[in-house]
N, C-alpha and C positions, 0 to 999 in steps of 0.2 A: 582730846582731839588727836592728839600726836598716838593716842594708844590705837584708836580706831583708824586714822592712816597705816599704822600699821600693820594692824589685824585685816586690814582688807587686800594690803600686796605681799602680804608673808605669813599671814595665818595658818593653822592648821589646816582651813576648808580652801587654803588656795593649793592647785595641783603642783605639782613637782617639778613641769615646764615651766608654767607659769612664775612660778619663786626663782625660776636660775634667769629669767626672761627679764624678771624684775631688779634681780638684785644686780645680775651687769649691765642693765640701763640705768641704773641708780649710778654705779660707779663711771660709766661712759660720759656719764652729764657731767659729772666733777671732771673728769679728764678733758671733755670738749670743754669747758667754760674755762679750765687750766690752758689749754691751748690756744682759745680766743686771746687771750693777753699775750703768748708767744705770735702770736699771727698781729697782731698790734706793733709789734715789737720789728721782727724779722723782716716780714714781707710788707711790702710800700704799697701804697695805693689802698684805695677803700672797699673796691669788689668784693676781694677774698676778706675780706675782716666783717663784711656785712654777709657774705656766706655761711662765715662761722656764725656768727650770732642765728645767724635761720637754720642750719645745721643743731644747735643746743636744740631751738624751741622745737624740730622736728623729732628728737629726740624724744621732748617730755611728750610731745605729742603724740607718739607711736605708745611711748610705754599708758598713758593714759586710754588709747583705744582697745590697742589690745588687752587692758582686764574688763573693759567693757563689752567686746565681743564676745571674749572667751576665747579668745586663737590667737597665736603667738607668730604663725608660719606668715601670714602676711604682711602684718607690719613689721615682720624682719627682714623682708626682702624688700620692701620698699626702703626701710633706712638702708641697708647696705646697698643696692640700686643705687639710690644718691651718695651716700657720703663715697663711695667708691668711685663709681662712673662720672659724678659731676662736680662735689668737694675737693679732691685731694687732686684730683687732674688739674683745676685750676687753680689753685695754689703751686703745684708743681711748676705751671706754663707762666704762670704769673710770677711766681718768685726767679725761674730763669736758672738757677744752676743745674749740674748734672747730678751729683751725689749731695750727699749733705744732710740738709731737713727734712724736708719733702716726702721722699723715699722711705726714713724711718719711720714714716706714719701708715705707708704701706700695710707694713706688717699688724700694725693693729687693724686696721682692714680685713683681712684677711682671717683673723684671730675673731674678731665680732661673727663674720659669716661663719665661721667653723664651730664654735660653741656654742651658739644659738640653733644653728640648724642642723641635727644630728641624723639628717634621713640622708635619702640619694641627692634633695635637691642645698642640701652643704654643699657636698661633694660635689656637685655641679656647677655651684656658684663661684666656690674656693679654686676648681682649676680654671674657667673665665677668669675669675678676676686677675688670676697669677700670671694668666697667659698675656691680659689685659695689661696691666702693668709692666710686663717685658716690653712689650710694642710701645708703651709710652716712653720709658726712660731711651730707648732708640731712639724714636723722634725726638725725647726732648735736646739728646743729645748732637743731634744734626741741624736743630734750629733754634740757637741758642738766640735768646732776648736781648742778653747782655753777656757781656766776655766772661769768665771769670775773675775776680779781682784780686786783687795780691794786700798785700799789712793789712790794715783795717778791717774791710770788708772780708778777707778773706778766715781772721780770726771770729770777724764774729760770724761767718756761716758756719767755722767749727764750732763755735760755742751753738750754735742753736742745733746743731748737728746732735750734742754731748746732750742736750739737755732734750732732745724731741726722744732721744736714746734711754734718757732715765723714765722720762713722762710715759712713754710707750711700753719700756719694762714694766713701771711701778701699777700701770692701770691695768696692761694684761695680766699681769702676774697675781693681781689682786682677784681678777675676775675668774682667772683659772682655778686659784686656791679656793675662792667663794661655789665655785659649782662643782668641783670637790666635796665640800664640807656638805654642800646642800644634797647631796648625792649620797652622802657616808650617813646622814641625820637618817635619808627615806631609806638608805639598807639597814639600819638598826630598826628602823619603825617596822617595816618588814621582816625584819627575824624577831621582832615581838611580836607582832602577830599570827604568824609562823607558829612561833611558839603556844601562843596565847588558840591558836585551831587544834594544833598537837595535843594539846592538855584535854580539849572539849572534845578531841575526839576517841582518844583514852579512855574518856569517864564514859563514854556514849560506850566504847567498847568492854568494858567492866561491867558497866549496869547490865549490856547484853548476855553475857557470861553469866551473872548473878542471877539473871530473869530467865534463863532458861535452865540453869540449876534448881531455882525455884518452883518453877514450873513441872520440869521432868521428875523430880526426885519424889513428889507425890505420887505422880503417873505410873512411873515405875513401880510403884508399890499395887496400885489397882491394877495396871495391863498383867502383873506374875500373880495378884493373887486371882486374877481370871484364868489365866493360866491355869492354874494349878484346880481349881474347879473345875476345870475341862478334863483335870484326868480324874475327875471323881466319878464313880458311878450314880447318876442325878438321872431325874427323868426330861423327856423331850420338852416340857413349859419350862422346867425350869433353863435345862442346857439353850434354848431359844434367849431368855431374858439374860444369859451369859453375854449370847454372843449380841446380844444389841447392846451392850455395857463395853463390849471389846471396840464396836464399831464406834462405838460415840467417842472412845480415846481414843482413835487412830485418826477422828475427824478432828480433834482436839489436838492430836500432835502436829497432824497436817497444816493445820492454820496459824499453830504455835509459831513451826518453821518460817511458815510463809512471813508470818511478824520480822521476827527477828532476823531472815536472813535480807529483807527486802527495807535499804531505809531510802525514803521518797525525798529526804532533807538534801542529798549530797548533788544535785544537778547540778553546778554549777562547780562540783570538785571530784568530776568523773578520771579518772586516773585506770588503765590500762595495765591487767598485771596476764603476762602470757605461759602459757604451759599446755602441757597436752592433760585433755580430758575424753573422758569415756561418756561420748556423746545419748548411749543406752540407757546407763544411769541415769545423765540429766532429764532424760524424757518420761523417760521412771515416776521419776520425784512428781514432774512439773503433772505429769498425767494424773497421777492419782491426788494430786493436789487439786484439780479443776475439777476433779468428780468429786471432791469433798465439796466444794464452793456448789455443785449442779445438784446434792442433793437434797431431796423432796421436792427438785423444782420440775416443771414439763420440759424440761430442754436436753435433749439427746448430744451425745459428744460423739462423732467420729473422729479414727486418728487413720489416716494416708501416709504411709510411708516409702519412699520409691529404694528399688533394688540397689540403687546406683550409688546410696551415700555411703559415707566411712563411716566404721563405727569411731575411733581414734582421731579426735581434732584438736589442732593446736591452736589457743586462743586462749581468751581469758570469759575460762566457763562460767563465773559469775556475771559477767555481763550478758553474755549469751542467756544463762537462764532469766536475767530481767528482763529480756525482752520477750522472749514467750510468756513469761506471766502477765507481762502488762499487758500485751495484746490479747491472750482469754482473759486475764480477767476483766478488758473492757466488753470483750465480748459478752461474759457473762453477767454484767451491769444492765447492760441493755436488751438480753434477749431472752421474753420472759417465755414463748413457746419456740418448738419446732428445731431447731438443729444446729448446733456450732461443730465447723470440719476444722480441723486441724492438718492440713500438707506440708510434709519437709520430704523436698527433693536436692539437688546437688546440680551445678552444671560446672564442669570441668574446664578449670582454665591453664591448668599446667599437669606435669608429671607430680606435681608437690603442691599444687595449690587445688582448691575448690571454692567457687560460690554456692556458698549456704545457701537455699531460698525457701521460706517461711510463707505458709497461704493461712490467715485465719479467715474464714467466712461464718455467716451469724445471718441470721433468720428476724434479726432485731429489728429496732425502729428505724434503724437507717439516717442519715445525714441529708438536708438540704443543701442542695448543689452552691447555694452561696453562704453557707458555715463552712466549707471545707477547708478555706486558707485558716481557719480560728484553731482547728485539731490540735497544734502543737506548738501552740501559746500555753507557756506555765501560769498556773492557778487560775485558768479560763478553759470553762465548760460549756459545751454546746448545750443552747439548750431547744429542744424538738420540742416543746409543748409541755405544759403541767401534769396533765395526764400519764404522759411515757416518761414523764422524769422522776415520777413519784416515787420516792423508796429508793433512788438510786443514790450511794453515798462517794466518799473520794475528795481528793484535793485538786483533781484537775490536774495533776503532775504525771500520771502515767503515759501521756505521749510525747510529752515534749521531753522525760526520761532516754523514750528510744528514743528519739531524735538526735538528742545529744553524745544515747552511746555510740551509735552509729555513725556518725562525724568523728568519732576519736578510732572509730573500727575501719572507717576505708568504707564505711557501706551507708547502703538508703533506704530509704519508707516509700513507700506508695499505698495509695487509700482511694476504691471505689465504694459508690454507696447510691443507693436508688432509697428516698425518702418510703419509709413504711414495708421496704422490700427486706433488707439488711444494707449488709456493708461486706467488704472482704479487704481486711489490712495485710500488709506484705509486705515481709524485710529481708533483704539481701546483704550477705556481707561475704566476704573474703576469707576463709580459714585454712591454713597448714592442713594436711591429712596425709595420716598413715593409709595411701589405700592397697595395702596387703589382705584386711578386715574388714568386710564390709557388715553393715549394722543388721542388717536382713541376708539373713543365708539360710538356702535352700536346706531342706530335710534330705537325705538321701534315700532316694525311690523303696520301696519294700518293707520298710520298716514301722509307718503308719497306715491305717486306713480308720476313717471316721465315719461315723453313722453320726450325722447333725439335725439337731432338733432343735429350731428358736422359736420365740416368741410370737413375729408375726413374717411377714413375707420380706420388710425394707431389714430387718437385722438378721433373716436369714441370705438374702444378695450381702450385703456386708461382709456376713463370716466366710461365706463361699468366697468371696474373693481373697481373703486373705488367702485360707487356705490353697488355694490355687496359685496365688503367691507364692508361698511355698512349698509347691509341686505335692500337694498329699492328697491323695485321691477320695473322695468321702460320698456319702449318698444323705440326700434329704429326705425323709417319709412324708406322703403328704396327709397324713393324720394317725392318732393312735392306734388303730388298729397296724398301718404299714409299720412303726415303727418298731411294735411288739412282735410282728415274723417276720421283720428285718435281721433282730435280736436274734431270736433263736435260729435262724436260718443261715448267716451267715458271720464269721467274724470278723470284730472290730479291734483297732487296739485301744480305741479311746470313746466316750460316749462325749459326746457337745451339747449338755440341753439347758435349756434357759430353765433360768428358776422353776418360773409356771409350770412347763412341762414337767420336770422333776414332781413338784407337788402332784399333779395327774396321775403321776404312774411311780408313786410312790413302794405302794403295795409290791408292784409287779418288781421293780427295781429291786426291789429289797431281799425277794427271795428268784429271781432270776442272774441278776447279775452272776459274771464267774470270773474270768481275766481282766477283763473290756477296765482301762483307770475312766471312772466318770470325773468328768470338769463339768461341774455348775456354772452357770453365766449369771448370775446376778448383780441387781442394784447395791449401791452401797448404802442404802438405809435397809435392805431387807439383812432378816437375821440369818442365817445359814444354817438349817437344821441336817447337812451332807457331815456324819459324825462317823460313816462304819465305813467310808473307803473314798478316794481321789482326791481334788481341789475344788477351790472356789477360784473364778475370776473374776471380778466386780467389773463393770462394764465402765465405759468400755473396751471389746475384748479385741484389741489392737493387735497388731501381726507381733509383735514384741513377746506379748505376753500368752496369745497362742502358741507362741513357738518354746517359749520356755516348759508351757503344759505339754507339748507334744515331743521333748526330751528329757524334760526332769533337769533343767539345764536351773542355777540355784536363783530364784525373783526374788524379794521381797515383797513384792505385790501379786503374787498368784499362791495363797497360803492353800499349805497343805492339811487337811483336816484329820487324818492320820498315816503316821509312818508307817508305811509296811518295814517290818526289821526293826531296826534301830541297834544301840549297843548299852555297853555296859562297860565301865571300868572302876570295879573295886577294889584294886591295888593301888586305886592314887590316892593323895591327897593331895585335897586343894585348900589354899588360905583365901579366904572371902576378905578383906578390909573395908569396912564404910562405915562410918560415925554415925547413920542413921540403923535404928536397931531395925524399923519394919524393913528396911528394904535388906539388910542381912539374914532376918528370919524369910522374907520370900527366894535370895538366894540359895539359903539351905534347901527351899522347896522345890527349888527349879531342880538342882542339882541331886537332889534327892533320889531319885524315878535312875540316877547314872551309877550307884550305887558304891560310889564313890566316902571315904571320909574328909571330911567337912570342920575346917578349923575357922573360926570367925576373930576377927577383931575391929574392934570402937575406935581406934587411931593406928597413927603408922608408928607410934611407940611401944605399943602393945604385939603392933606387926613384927619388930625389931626382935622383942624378946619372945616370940613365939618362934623366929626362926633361929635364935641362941640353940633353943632347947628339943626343936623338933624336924625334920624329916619334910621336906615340903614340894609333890615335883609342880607346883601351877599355882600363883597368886593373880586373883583377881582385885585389882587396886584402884580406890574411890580416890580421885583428884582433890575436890575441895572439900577437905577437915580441916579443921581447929589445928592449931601448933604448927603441925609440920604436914604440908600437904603431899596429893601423891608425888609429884616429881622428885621433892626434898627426900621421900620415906623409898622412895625409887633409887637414889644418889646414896644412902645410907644401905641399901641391901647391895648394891653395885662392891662397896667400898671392905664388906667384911670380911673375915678370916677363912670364913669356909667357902674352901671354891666352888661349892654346890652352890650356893645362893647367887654366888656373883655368875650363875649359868642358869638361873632359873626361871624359868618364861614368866614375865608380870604381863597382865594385858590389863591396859586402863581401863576400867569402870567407872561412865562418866557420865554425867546429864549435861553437860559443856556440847553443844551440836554448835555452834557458833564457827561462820567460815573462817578456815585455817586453824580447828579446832585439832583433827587426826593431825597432821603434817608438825604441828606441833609439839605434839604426844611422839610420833612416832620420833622428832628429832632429839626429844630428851632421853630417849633410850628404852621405849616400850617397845615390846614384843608385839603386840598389836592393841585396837583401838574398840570397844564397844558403845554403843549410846545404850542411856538410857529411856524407856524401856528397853527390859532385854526381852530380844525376840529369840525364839527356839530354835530357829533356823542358823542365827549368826552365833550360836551359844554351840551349838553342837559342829558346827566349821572349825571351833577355834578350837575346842575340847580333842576333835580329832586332827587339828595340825600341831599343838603343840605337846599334846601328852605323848610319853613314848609310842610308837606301837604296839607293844609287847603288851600294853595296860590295856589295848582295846580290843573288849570282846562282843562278837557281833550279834543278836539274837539270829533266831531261827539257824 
């Protein structure tokens, strides 16, 4: 009995209020019913002594509703209302002296409203009541009941004076200590908890690490030995079945990323980390990420960029890229033909500040006008019919995700939707911007001219406009024939044609071609048979990734199908370290074609003793090995005798893509930072930033 009285005003499941609410009404009762017998005692007449007594039971009374309501704020302003404005005034009026008893009860007055109610309306009640009680002891002092009395009476109003002085210390001080201790108990419970998310989310961040180690370090083995099959002399069946083996792990990494950089668990532990990012990149990633999710499917991706944004924003780019991905990828949930646009434009609100503004629109099944309040309710999904919901999968967390970043960003959502039309979601937020750099810049006049050939009329208006965007002046043929004495008739610096057309005038391409670099526009499920000169763009072919083809400016996402030039440096050597053997024999094959010598090693203690004994200007260095990983085998080359090593460029070699992966690498003291797979592009950057000059030699 006595356990469960307990367990219900002090339990674990009672709240933190409620328990400091409880336990100095517990100790209040013991003091009022202590003070009932002083009020027996002291003051004469039977009013105030039947006050007290109604005072106690309104006590138990209060503390007994408020755990039954669940709220504390009003029956504590109801007791101190009374025991303040109509108890202790009239014991004060009634008992008749000016200092003395009375007044030291004050103070406990005043101490109940102040510890119980910790918001504005304490404070509000605490200076009332203060103010309240100046004005009483003034009157009381001008109309006095009875004179003050001298021996007798006047000892014992000090004695009751002494003793309302100890009752009043002994029950405040009790109360104070007790919502202390209840206060010290919920901040320990708290930094166990604290602790106890710390730990869970360590291990979340470990497994992440491991799982993309896992992941990549295979990968990387198939994306180099494809690779390296590309530089074989194979025929056109087999080089095709290469490059759909190259596409399927680019789709595979693509979604890998999207896994493990995206966790849908943390809503509710959104936390804001701010820095400048390179807005290019981010759309990079997210783009060819939504063409991985759109293909084999009928749904077209446009991307809208206006001139006006920066490329350079200060925020926190992981939040920023969860918001573009939840909204395509809700888009692409729901829109199974016809066309998802993508617009980022900028509206300027300072010298230093810009509003980001985000348009996704979608062809999809669209929202009924009274589901619209439900969008961004967590683990609640609209549902528009059996039919259009079929196949769609998800937790229901991707809007109420941006909802939440967006509230910790300064910005907002907005969603129109005409049922069976689409929808178009929209989020605006606030970001820092360097605008010296803008994300989209002009080509300068002269230097391009394009002959464009697409697929049908809506994706040749598309590329026209980019390109007009970016002031490059081009012509469309309006069939094969124009297009072939466009060719010889006039020059180009660049050809634009959509796959199809490519296959068309295959023939003719092959032995006409002369200067003109051809960019293919293709799907990212088709294979890419363009092997004897220019690039690929997989669609779609966004003002970004146009403009990178029409400078040679370095993408990752517009691969190049061969190098004009290239180089050579056969005076270096370089130290490969990785514990996996295939992925050091596909290094030796990357690097092979550089004609470079080529030192490998299985741990970073093998690393150690290879650089005792040999000559080494480039280590390429694998993170997670057995014994002593990269940073440890990095700390130990730092440390040696020979000043050569301790200057020697390491660049981490890593299947670790997990955010805050480089920033990490780079602050333990790498030279620079590669992922696994390696690509050709970021292999041959690092080869000519760090190897001397002298060692690079250029063909042709």
């Amino acid at each position: 009995m006595i356990q469960q009285i307990y367990d219900r005003f002090f339990g674990d499941q009672v709240s933190n209020d409620r328990r400091v609410f409880n336990s100095i009404h517990v100790i209040s009762i013991i003091g009022l019913i202590f003070t009932t017998f002083l009020v027996y005692i002291y003051i004469p007449g039977r009013i105030v002594l039947y006050s007290s007594v109604g005072i106690v039971l309104l006590c138990m009374l209060t503390l007994v509703e408020a755990n039954r309501i669940d709220n504390t704020k009003i029956p504590v302003i109801i007791m101190s209302s009374v025991f303040n404005y109509i108890f202790l005034p009239l014991a004060y009026l009634s008992y008749g002296r000016v200092v003395c008893v009375i007044p030291v009860y004050f103070i406990f007055g005043l101490l109940y409203c102040a510890l119980l109610l910790s918001d504005k309306w304490g404070l509000i009640l605490t200076i009332v009541q203060t103010v309240f009680y100046i004005a009483l002891i003034i009157y009381g002092s001008s109309v006095q009941a009875s004179p003050l009395l001298e021996g007798q009476e006047l000892l014992k109003d000090y004695t009751g004076a002494y003793v309302a002085v100890v009752v009043s210390g002994f029950v405040g001080g009790i109360a104070v200590r007790n919502r202390i201790i209840i206060q010290e108990k919920e901040r320990i419970r708290a930094d166990q908890l604290h602790e106890m998310i710390m730990k869970d989310y360590i291990t979340k961040d470990i497994f992440l690490v491991n799982m993309s180690h896992e992941i990549r370090t295979p990968m990387n083995a198939i994306v180099g030995t494809v690779n390296l099959l590309l530089e074989q002399n194979v025929n056109d069946r087999v080089r095709d079945g290469i490059y759909n083996i190259l596409n399927s792990c680019n789709a595979l990494l693509s979604i890998t990323n999207e896994l493990l950089d995206t966790s849908k668990t943390d809503i509710q532990q959104v936390t804001v980390n701010t820095g400048r990012y390179d807005l290019k990149e981010l759309l990079l990633e997210i783009i060819n990420m939504i063409n991985v999710r759109l293909m084999g499917s009928e749904v077209d991706l446009y991307v809208e960029i206006s001139d006006k944004v920066p490329r350079y924003l200060y925020g926190d780019a992981s939040k920023i890229r969860q918001l573009f991905i939840n909204l395509l990828n809700n888009a692409v949930k729901y829109t199974r033909t016809g066309r998802i646009d993508l617009k980022i434009s900028t509206k300027v609100k300072s010298n230093e500040e810009v509003l980001l503004c985000v348009d996704v629109k979608d062809t999809g099944i669209g929202i009924k006008e009274e589901n619209l309040p439900k969008l961004f309710r967590a683990y609640e999904r609209v549902q528009e019919g059996e039919k259009a919901q079929r196949g769609v999968e998800g937790t229901g967390l991707g809007l109420a995700i941006c909802q939440e970043i967006l509230n910790k960003l300064g910005g907002e959502i907005r969603v129109k939707s005409e049922y069976h039309v689409g929808s178009t979601f929209s989020f605006f937020v606030p970001q820092k911007a360097d605008m010296e750099t803008m994300l989209v810049e002009e080509i300068k006049a002269g230097e391009q001219r394009v002959l464009l050939y697409e697929k049908d009329e809506e994706a040749q208006e598309y590329l026209q406009q980019i390109l007009e965007q970016l002031k490059v002046p081009y012509y469309c043929p309006e069939d094969t024939k124009d297009f072939e004495e466009n060719l010889l008739s006039r020059q180009y610096s660049h050809l634009f044609l959509a796959y199809e057309r490519y296959m068309e005038n295959i023939k003719f391409l092959d032995t006409m071609i002369r200067n003109e670099k051809l960019v293919m526009i293709t799907d990212i499920s088709h294979s890419a048979p363009l092997y004897k000169y220019g690039c690929v763009i997989n669609r779609p072919a966004h003002v970004l990734n146009a403009r990178s083809a029409l400078t040679n400016e370095s993408n990752n996402y517009v691969h190049e199908i061969i190098r004009k030039g290239g180089f050579t440096c056969p005076d270096a050597t370089i130290l490969v370290v990785d514990d996996n053997l295939t992925n050091l024999t596909v290094a030796q094959g990357l690097l092979k074609k550089y004609e470079a010598t080529i030192l490998t090693a299985l741990s970073g203690m093998e690393c150690l003793n290879i650089l005792e004994n040999s000559h080494v200007d480039m280590i390429f260095l694998d993170y997670m090995m057995p014994e002593m990983n990269g940073i440890d085998t990095l700390i130990k080359i730092r440390e040696m005798d020979d000043p050569q090593n301790s200057m020697v460029p390491v660049v981490a070699l890593t299947a670790n893509v997990v955010n805050g992966a480089k920033e990490m690498f780079m602050e333990a003291g790498f030279d620079d930072y590669i992922s696994k797979p390696v690509q050709i592009d970021r292999l041959e950057r690092t080869l000519k930033t760090f190897l001397p000059r002298e060692m690079i030699i250029a063909k042709n």
